[in-house]
C-alpha positions as CSV (number, residue, x, y, z in Angstrom):
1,X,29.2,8.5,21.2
2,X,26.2,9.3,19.7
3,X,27.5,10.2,16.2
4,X,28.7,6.7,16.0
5,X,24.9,5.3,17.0
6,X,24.0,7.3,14.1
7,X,26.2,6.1,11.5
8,X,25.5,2.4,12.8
9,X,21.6,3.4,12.2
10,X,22.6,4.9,8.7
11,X,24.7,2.0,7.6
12,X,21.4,-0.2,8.8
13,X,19.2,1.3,6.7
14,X,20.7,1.2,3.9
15,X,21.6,-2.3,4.3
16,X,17.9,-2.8,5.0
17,X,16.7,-1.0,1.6
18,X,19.0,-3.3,-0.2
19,X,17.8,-6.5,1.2
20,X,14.4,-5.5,-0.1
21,X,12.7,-7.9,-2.4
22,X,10.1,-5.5,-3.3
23,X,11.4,-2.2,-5.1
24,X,8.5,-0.1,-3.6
25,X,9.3,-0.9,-0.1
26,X,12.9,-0.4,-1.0
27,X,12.4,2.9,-2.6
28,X,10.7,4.3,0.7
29,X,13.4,2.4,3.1
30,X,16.0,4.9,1.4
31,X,14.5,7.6,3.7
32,X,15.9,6.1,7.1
33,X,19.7,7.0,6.1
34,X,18.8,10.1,4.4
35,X,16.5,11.3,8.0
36,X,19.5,9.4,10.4
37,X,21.9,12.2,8.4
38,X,20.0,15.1,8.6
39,X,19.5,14.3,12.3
40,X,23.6,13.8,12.4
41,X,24.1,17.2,10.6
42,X,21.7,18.9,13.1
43,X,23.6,17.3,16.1
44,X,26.8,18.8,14.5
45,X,25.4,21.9,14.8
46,X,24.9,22.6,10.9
47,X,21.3,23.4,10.4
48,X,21.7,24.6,6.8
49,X,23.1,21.2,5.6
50,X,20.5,19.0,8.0
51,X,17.8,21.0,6.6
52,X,18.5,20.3,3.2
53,X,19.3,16.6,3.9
54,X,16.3,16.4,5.4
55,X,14.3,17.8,2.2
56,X,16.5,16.2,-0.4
57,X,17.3,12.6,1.4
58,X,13.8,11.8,3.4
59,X,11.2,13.4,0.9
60,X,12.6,13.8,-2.5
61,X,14.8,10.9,-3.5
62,X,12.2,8.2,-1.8
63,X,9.4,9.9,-3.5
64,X,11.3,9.9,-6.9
65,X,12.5,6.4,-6.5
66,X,8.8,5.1,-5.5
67,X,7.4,7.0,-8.7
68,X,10.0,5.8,-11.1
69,X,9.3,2.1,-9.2
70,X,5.1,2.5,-9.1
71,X,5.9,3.7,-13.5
72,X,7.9,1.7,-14.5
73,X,6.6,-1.8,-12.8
74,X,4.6,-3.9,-15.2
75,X,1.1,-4.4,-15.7
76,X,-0.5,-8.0,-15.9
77,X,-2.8,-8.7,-18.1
């Protein structure tokens, strides 16, 4: 039962980053599915794969998004 709470809670925060007006706040929304799976791997009982989701889906990606958003995003004069 709780798997499925998890993929409800995944599919919700990725609805919720793509609803976002602003890119910056989307950019660090994409986190909540990417922490939601890592917490589903680790329920699954594979630690290897949560760990890396956890690394790669919570931290890196978000952070790379918000940097690409905050570099790219123009300046007004």
């Amino acid at each position: 039962m709780i798997e499925y709470l998890i993929m409800i809670i995944i599919l919700l925060g990725a609805i919720l980053a793509l609803i976002q007006r602003d890119l910056l706040k989307a950019a660090i929304l994409t986190g909540i599915p990417g922490a939601s799976m890592a917490f589903l791997y680790q329920f699954l009982l594979a630690p290897d794969v949560a760990l890396t989701q956890a690394i790669v889906g919570s931290a890196i990606i978000p952070v790379f998004f918000a940097l690409a958003v905050y570099k790219t995003r123009r300046m007004e004069e």
